[in-house]
matplotlib code that plots the C-alpha trace (Angstrom):
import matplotlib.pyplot as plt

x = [149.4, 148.3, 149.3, 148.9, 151.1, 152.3, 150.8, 149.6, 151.7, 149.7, 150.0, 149.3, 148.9, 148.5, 147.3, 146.0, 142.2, 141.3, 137.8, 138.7, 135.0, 132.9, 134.2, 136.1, 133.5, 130.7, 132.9, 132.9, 130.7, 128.4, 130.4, 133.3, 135.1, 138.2, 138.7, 141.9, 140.5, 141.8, 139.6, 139.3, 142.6, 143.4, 142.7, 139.8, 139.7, 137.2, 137.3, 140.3, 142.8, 145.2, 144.3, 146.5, 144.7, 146.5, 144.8, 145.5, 148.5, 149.1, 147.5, 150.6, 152.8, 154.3, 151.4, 154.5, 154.9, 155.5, 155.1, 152.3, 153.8, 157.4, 154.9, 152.6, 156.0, 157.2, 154.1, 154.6, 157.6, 156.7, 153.7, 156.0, 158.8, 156.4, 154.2, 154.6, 153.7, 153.2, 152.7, 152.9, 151.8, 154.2, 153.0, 152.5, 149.4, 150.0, 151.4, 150.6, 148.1, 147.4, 144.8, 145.5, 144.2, 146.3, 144.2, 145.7, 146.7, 149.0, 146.5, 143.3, 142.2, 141.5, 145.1, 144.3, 146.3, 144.1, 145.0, 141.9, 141.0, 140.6, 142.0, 141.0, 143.0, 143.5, 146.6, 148.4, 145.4, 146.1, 143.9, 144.8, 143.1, 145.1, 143.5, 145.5, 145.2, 145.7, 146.3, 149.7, 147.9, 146.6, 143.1, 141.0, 140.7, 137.4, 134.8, 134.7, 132.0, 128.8, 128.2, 126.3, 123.8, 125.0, 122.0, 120.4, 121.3, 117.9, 116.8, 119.2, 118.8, 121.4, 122.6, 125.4, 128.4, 130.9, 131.1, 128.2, 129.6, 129.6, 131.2, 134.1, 134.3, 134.8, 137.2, 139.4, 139.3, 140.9, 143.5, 144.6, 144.9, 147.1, 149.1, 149.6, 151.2, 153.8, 152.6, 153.0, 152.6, 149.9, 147.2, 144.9, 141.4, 138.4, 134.8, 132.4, 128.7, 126.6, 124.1, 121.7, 120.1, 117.3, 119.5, 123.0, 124.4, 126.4, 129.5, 129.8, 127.4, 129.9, 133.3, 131.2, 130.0, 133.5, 135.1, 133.5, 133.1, 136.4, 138.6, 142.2, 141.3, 142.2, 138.6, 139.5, 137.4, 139.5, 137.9, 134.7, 136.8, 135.5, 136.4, 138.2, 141.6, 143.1, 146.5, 149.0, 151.2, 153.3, 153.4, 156.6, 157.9, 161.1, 163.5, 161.0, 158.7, 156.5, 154.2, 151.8, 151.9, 148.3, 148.0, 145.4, 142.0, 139.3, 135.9, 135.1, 133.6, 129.7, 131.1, 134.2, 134.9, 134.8, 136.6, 139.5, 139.2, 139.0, 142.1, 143.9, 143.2, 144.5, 147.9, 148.2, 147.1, 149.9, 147.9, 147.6, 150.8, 152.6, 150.5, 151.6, 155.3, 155.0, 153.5, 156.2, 158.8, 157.4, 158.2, 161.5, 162.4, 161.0, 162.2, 165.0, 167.2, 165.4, 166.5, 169.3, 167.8, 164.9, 163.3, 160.8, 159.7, 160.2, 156.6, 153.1, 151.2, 147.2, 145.0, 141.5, 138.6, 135.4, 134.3, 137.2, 141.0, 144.2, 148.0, 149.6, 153.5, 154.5, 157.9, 160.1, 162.7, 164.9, 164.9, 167.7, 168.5, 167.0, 164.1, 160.2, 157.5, 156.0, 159.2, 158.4, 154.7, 155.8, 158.3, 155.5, 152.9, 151.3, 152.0, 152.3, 149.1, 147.0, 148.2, 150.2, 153.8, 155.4, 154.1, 154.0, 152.8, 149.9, 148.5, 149.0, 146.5, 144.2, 143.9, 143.1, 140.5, 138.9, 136.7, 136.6, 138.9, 139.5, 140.3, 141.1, 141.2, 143.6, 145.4, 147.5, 145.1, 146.2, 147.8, 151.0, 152.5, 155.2, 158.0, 157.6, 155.3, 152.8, 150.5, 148.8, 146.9, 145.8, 142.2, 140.3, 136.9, 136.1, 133.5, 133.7, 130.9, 129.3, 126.2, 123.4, 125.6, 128.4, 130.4, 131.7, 134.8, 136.1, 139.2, 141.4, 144.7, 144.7, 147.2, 147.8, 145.7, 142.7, 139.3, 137.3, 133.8, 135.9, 137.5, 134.0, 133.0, 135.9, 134.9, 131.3, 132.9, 135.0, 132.0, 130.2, 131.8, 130.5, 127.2, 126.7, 127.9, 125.7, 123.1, 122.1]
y = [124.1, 121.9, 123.2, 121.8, 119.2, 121.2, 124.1, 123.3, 124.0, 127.3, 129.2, 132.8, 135.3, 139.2, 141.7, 145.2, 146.0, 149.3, 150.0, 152.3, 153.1, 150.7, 150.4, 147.0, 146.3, 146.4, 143.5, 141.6, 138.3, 138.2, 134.3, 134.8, 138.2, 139.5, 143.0, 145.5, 149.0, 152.9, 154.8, 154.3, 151.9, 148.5, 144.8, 142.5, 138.9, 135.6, 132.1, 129.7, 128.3, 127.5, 128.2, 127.7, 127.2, 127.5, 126.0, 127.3, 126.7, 124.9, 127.0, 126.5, 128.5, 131.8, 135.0, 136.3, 132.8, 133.6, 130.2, 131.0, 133.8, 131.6, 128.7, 130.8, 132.3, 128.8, 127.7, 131.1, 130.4, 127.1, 128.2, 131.2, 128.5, 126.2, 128.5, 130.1, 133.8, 135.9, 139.6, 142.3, 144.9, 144.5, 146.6, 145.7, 143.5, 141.8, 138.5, 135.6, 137.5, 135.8, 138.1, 137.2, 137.5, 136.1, 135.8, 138.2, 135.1, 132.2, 130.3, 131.2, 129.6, 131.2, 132.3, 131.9, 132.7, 132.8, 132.8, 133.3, 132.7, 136.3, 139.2, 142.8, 145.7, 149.1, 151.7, 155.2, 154.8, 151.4, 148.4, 144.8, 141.2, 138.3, 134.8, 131.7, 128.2, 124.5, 123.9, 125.1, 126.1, 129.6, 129.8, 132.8, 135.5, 135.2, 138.2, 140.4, 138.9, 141.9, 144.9, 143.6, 145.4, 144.9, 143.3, 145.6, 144.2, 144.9, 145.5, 143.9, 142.9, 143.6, 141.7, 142.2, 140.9, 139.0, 141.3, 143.8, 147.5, 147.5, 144.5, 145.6, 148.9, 146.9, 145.6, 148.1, 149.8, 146.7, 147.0, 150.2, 149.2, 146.3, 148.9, 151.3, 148.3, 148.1, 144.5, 146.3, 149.7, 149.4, 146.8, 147.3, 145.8, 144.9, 144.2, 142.6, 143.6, 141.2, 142.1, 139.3, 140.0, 138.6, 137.2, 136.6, 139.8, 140.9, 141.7, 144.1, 146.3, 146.8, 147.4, 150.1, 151.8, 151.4, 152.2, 155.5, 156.6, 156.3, 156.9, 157.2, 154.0, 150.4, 149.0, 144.9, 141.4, 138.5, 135.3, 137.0, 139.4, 143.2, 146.7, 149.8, 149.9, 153.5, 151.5, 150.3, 148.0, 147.7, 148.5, 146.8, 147.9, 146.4, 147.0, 149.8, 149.8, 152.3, 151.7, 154.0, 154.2, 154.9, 155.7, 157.7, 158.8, 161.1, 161.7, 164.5, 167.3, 168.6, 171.5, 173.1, 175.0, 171.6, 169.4, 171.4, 171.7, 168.1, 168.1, 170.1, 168.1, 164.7, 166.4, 167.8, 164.9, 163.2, 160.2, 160.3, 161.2, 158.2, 155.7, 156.8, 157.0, 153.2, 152.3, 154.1, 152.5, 149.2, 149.7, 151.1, 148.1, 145.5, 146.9, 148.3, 144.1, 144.2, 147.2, 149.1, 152.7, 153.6, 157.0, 157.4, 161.1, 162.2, 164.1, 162.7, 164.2, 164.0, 161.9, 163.1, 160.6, 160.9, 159.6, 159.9, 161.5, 159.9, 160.8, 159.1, 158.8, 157.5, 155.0, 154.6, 151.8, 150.0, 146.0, 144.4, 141.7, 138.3, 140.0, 139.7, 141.4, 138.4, 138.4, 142.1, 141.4, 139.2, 141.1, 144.0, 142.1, 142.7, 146.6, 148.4, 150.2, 147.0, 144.5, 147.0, 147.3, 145.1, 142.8, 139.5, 140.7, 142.7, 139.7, 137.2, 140.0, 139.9, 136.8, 136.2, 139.5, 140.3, 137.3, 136.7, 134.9, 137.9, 135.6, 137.8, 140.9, 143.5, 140.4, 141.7, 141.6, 142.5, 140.9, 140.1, 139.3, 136.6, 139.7, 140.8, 143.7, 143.8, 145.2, 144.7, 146.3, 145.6, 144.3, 147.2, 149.2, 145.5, 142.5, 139.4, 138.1, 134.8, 134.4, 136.3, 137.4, 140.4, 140.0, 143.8, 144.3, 147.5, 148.3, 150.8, 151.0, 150.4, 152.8, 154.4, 157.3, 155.8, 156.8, 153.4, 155.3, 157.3, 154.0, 152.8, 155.6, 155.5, 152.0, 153.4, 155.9, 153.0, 150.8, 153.3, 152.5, 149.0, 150.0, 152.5, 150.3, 147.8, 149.9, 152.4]
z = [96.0, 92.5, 89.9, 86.3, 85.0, 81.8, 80.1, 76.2, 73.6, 71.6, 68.5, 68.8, 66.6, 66.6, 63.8, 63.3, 63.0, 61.1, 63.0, 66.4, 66.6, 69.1, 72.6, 73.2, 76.3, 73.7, 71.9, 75.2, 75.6, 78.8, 79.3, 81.7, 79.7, 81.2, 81.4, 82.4, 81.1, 82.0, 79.7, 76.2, 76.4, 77.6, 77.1, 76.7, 76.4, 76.1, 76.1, 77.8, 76.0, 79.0, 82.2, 85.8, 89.3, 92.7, 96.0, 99.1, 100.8, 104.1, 107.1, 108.9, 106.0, 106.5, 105.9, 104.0, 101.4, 97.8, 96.4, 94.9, 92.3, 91.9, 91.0, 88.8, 87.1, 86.4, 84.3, 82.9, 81.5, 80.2, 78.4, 76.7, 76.2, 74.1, 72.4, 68.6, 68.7, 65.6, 66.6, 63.9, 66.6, 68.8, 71.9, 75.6, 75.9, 72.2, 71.3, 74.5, 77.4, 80.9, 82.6, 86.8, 90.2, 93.1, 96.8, 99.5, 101.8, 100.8, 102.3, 100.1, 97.5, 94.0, 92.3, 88.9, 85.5, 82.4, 78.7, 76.6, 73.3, 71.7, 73.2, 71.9, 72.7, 72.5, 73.0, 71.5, 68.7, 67.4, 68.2, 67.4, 67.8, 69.1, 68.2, 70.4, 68.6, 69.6, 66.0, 64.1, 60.8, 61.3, 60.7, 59.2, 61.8, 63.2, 63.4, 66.2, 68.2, 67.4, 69.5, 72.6, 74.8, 78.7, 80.6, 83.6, 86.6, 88.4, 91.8, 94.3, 98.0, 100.6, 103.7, 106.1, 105.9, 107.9, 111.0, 112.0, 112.3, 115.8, 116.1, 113.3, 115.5, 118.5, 116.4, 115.3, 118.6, 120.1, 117.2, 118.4, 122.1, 120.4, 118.3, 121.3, 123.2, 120.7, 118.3, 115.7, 114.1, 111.2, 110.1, 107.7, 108.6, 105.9, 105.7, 103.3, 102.5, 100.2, 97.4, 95.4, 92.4, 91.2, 87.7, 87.1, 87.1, 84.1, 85.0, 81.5, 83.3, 86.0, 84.1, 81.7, 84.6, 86.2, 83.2, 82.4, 86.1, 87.1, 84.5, 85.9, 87.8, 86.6, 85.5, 85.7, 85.6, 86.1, 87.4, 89.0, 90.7, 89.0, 90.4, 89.6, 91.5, 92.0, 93.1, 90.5, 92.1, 88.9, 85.4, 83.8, 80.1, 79.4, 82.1, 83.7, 86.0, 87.9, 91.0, 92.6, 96.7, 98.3, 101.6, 103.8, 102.4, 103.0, 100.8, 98.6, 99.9, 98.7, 97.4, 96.8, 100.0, 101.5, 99.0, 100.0, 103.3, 103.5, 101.5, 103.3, 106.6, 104.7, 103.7, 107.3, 109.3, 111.4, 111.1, 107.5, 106.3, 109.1, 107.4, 104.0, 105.0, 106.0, 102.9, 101.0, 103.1, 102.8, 98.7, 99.1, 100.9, 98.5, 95.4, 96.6, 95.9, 92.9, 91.3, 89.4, 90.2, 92.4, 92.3, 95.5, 95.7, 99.7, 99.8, 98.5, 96.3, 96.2, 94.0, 93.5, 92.8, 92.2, 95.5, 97.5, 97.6, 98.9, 99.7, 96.4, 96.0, 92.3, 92.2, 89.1, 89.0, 86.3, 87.0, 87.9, 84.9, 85.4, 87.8, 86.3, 87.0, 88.8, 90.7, 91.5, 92.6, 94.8, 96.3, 96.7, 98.1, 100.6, 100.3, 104.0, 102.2, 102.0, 105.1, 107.6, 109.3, 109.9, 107.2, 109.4, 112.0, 110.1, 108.3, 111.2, 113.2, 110.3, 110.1, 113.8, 113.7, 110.5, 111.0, 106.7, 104.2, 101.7, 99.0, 95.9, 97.5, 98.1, 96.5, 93.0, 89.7, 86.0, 83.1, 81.5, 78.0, 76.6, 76.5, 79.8, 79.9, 82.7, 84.3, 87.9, 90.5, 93.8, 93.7, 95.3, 95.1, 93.8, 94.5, 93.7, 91.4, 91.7, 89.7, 91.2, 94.0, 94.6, 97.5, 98.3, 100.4, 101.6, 104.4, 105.8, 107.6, 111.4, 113.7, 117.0, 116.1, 114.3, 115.2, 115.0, 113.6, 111.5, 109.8, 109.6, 107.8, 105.6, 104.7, 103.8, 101.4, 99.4, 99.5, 97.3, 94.2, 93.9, 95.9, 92.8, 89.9, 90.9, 92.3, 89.0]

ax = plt.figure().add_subplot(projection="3d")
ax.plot(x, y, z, "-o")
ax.set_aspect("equal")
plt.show()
C-alpha cells in the first residue's frame, strides 16, 4: 500500500453561524462535495486540504488484512499531531474532519481519507463552519458558497452488469450446494447494474433525494461513492460507541395487510432470524477484546424502510482505553451481515464467485474528527459515481436455506433506491 510521506501541517478553525435556514446540501458545490447527512443534521465539506490514498494490497494477503485502517490511523494521528485547531463549538464533527471510504477487499484499490477545505455542519440546533489553512494567520471567514440549484440528472441508459441474472442465480444456487457441504455457513453475494447519463451527473441531486427519502438512513458522498446506508457500523462519542446489526430483509408490502404479513414472515423465518444471529455473533466477537462493557440485546427488533424492512439488533459498548474508532472499524469489518460466516472463508468464496471487484462497497464509509468522535457506515444502497456513469451494486446473505430467485429478487428491491434517486 503507498501511502503519503507526511501529512501537511494545517490550521483549523471552527465558529458558530447564526443562519439555520437553507439546507447545508444547497451550500454544497457541484466539484467533488462530501456529504454524511441523517435528516436535517450532519456534515458537509469541499475542497482538499490533505488527502491520503491507499492502493490495493498484494493479492496474495489475507481477505481478513487490516493494514489498510492501522495505516490510515497512523496518518491520522500525524495530521492531528501537527495541526493547530481552534473550535469554539466543540461538538462531534467540529475542529479537523476526514470524510472516508475504505474498499471491502484489502486487495482493492480506492481507500481514501479526505480533509476538505470548508466543512458545514449541523447538530442539536447549532450549525458551525470550519475553514482548514496552510497558512498560521487566520484569515477572514469566507462566505458560504450561495444557495445552488442541483442540476437534473436526465434521461439515463442502462446496461447489465458484471453477471447476467441467470448466471448470478446459477450462482447462488451453487453457493448453497457449497454451504450444505459444510465450507462454510453464510456468504453474502453482490451484483452491479450500470446507468449512463447523457452529462456528468450531479451527485447533489442524489444525496437530496437520498436525504429527504430516507431519513433515518445515513445519506453519504465520499470520493464518488453516494448512497443511503440503513447500517451504522459505528458511532464513537468519547469512550461510547453504538453499532446497528442488519440482517435478513423483506420489501414493503402494497398495502397494509401485506406490510405486515410480510413482517411477520421475516421475524418468523428460520432463515432470517439464523442469518441475523451470525451477524450479531460476528459483532460480539469483534468488539468483545475491545471493550469495557458490551450490551447486545438477545432478540432483533425490526427496522422499517421505505422500500424495504430488516431484522435490526442495536449494540452499545464503552472502549477499552487506547482503542479508536478506526481500531474498532477494523475490528468490525467485514460484518457476518456484509461478507458471511466464517469471515475468511466468506470473502475467499466471493472473491472466487461474484465475478466483480466491489471496490468501495459494503466497505466502511463516514467521517471522523481530531478528538475521537466518528461516525461510519457500511457503504450500501450506494453507487459509485464516475462522471456520466453510476455503477449500482446491491447483495444479500447466502445460506443453507436460500431461495436463489428469491435473493435475486431481494437484490431488485435494494437496487431501487439508487434506480429511483437517479431515475426521478
Amino acid at each position: 500500500m503507498n501511502v503519503a510521506l507526511n501529512p501537511p501541517k494545517l490550521f483549523v478553525r471552527t465558529i458558530a453561524l447564526h443562519d439555520h435556514a437553507s439546507g447545508l446540501v444547497d451550500r454544497l458545490p457541484a466539484a467533488s462535495p462530501l456529504a454524511w447527512l441523517t435528516e436535517d443534521e450532519g456534515i458537509v465539506g469541499w475542497g482538499e486540504a490533505a488527502r491520503l490514498d491507499l492502493d490495493g494490497a498484494p493479492a496474495s494477503t489475507e481477505p481478513t488484512d487490516t493494514t489498510r485502517f492501522t495505516e490510515a490511523a497512523s496518518w491520522v494521528d500525524d495530521l492531528v499531531g501537527d495541526s493547530q485547531v481552534q473550535d469554539e463549538v466543540g461538538l462531534p464533527g467540529t475542529g479537523l474532519v476526514a470524510f472516508g471510504t475504505f474498499s471491502f477487499d484489502p486487495a482493492s484499490a480506492g481507500s481514501a481519507l479526505v480533509v476538505p477545505r470548508m466543512i458545514l455542519g449541523r447538530r442539536d440546533g447549532r450549525t458551525w463552519l470550519t475553514t482548514v489553512s496552510d497558512e498560521p494567520d487566520p484569515l477572514p471567514v469566507p462566505p458560504l458558497p450561495p444557495l445552488q440549484e442541483p442540476r437534473p440528472i436526465g434521461p439515463l441508459t442502462w446496461r447489465q452488469g458484471s453477471m447476467s441474472e441467470e448466471r448470478w442465480t446459477a450462482t447462488v444456487a451453487d453457493t448453497v450446494d457449497r454451504i450444505r457441504a459444510g465450507e462454510l455457513d453464510k456468504a453474502v453475494l453482490a451484483r452491479d447494474s450500470f446507468a449512463e447519463a447523457a452529462s456528468p451527473i450531479d451527485v447533489r441531486t442524489l444525496l437530496e433525494r437520498l436525504r429527504t427519502r430516507f431519513p433515518s438512513c445515513f445519506a453519504f458522498c465520499v470520493d464518488g461513492m453516494v448512497g443511503a446506508t440503513p447500517e451504522l457500523l459505528l458511532r464513537r462519542e468519547g469512550d461510547r460507541l453504538t453499532s446497528l446489526v442488519l440482517a435478513g430483509t423483506r420489501p414493503r408490502g402494497e398495502d397494509p395487510d401485506s406490510d405486515r404479513r410480510l413482517a411477520e414472515e421475516l421475524m418468523s423465518s428460520a432463515k432470517d432470524v439464523d442469518e441475523h444471529r451470525m451477524a450479531v455473533d460476528s459483532l460480539r466477537a469483534s468488539l468483545g477484546p475491545l471493550t469495557e462493557e458490551l450490551d447486545v440485546p438477545s432478540l432483533p427488533r425490526l427496522l422499517t424502510l421505505p422500500n424495504v424492512q430488516h431484522l435490526a439488533t442495536p449494540a452499545r459498548a464503552r472502549l477499552s482505553p487506547g482503542v479508536s474508532a478506526l481500531d474498532a472499524v477494523a475490528a468490525l469489518h467485514p460484518t457476518a451481515a456484509v461478507g458471511g460466516t466464517p469471515t475468511a472463508d466468506a470473502m475467499r468464496l466471493i472473491a472466487e464467485v461474484e465475478g466483480m471487484d466491489r471496490g468501495g462497497y459494503a466497505g466502511p464509509v463516514g467521517w471522523l474528527d481530531g478528538a475521537g468522535n466518528s461516525e461510519w457506515g457500511i457503504a450500501l444502497r450506494c453507487a459509485r459515481v464516475e462522471g456520466a456513469q453510476a455503477r449500482l451494486f446491491a447483495g444479500c446473505g447466502i445460506v443453507a436455506q436460500s431461495d436463489p430467485r428469491a435473493e435475486l429478487a431481494e437484490t431488485e428491491s435494494k437496487f431501487r433506491v439508487m434506480r429511483e434517486a437517479l431515475s426521478d
